[in-house]
Structure formats: C-alpha cells, structure tokens
C-alpha atoms as one frame of an Amber mdcrd trajectory, in Angstrom:
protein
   0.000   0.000   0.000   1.568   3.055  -0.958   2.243   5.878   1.560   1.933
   9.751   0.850   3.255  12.398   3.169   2.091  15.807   3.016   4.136  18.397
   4.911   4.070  22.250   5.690   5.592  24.045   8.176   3.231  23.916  11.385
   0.842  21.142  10.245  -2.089  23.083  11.188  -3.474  24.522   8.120  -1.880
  23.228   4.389  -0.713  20.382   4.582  -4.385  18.960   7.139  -6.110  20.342
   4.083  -3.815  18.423   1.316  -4.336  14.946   3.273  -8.097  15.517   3.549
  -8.495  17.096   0.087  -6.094  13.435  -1.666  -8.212  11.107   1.224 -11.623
  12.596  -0.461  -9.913  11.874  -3.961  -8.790   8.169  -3.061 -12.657   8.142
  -2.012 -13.903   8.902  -5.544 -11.514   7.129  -7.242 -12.803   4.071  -4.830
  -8.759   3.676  -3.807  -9.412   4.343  -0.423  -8.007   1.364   0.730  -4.960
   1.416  -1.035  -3.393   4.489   0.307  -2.036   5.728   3.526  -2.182   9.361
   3.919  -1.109  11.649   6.663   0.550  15.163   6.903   3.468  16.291   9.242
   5.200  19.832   9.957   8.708  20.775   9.504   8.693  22.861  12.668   5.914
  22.141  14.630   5.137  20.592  17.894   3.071  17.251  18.118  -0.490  17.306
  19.233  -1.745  20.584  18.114  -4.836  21.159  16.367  -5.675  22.830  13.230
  -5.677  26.803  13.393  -9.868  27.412  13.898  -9.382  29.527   9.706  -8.300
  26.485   8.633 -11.009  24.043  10.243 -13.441  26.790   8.606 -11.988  26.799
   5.284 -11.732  22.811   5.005 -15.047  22.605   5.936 -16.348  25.041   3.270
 -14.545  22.924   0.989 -16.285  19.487   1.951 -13.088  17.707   4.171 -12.982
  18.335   7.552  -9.562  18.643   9.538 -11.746  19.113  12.867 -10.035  15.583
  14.593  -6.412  16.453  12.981  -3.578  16.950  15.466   0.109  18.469  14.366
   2.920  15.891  14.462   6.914  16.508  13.109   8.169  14.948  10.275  10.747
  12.460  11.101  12.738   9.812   9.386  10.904   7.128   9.916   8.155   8.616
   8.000   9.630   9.998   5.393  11.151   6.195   5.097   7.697   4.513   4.833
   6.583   6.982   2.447   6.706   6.688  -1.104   6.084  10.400  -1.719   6.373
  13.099   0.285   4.992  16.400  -0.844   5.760  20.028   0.749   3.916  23.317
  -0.262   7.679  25.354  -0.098  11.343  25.379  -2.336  12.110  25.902   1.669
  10.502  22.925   2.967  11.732  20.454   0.573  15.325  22.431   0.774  15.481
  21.530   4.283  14.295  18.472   4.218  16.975  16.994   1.523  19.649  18.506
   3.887  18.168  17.039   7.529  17.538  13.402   5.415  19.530  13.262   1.860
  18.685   9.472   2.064  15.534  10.275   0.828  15.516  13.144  -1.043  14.148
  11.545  -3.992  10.819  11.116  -2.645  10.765  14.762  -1.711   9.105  16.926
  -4.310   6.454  20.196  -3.975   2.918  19.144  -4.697   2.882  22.043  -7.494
   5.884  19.899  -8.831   4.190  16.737  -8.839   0.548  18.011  -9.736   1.355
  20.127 -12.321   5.309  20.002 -13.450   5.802  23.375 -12.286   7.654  23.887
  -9.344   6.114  27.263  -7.188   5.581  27.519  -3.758   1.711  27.374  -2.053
   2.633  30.525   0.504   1.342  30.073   4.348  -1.442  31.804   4.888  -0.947
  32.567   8.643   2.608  34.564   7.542   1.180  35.958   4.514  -2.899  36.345
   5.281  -3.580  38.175   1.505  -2.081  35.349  -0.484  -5.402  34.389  -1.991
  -7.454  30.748  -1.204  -4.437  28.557  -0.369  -6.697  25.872   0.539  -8.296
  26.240  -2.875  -5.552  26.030  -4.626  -4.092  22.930  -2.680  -7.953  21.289
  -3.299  -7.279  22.240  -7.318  -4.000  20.770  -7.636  -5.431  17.625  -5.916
  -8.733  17.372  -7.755  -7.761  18.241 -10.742  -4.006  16.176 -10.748  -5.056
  13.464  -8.916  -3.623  11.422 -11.627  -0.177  12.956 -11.450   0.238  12.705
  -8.309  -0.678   8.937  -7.982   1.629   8.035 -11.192   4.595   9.798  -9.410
   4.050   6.896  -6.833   4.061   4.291  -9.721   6.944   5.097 -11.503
C-alpha cells in the first residue's frame, strides 16, 4: 500500500487540508483502501490542532480537519513513504539537507501536480495570499492522476 506524506511548516493549516483534500480523492476514485495518507510539519510541535481559519476553510470545501492533530516529520516517516509532498522550495530544501537518504521522494505538490515547481505561501505569515486551501484542493482534484503516477513510476 503506498504511503503519501504531506508536509508544511506547522501542520495546522496546508498540509491537514492536502491529506483531507487526496483522502476525499482516493474516495472517488474508490482507492481508499490502497493508500495511507497523513501530513506532518517541519517545525511544529506534536499534538496541536488545526488553526480554527483552517477548520473553517476545510469545511467550506467538503473535508474536515476538525479531529487532525500536528505531528513533526521524522525519518521514519519519510522512510515509509513513497512520496512526500511540501507546499515550499524551503521545505523540501530543508528536508533533503536534515535526510539526503531520501531526497528523492521529496518533491512540492505544485511539482508533482502540475510540473511546475512554485511555492503554495502560508497563509498565517502571509494572510492576503489568496485561497491557499483552494488552490491545494485544485491541484489535488484536478491532478489526482499525477500525483498517484509519481508513486508508480
């Protein structure tokens, strides 16, 4: 069963949203059961909730993030996963330095839903950035496929 790792920074808003948002995919493409998906921070604590916007704005959006709790990235997860995919050039910067073993796994879900590298900007640092969690439910929805064959090649 393949494993997929989204990660932002805190785990409280983008990447909750991008595990809920690929979970309701692997739901209409009846795949459920033959993914695990979770989401981890790189500099977060373990335990905390989703920030109460982003609860809102998954909601709106048909997922719901209510239950999820924050949790680091480490390397055991990024060695179970099969694809790991950060919203930031940062993110994925730091995390081939902290664990080059698996920096080939490590790509930025623009990169793998699209082609096109660009950073998803964090809404809490940057609050007039637009709908992040729109965009990160587009890239999903809409590259679903992508996303899955990076997995399968």
């Amino acid at each position: 069963m393949p494993t997929i790792v989204f990660v932002c920074t805190a785990n409280q808003y983008r990447s909750p949203i991008a595990e809920a948002c690929f979970k309701k995919e692997t739901l209409k493409h009846k795949q459920e059961d033959e993914w695990t998906v979770l989401s981890a921070g790189t500099w977060t604590t373990d335990g905390l909730p989703g920030i109460p916007e982003a609860i809102d704005r998954a909601r709106q959006l048909g997922v719901d993030i209510q239950a999820h709790r924050s949790q680091v990235i480490t390397a055991d997860m990024l060695q179970r996963a099969d694809l790991v995919l950060v919203m930031e050039q940062g993110q994925k910067e730091a995390l081939h330095i902290e664990f080059p073993d698996y920096k080939e796994k490590i790509l930025m879900l623009s990169e793998a839903a699209k082609g096109i590298p660009y950073d998803i900007p964090d809404p809490v640092k940057a609050p007039n950035v637009g709908d992040v969690a729109v965009e990160i439910r587009d890239l999903i929805r809409n590259h679903y496929k992508n996303i899955v064959r990076m997995v399968e090649r």
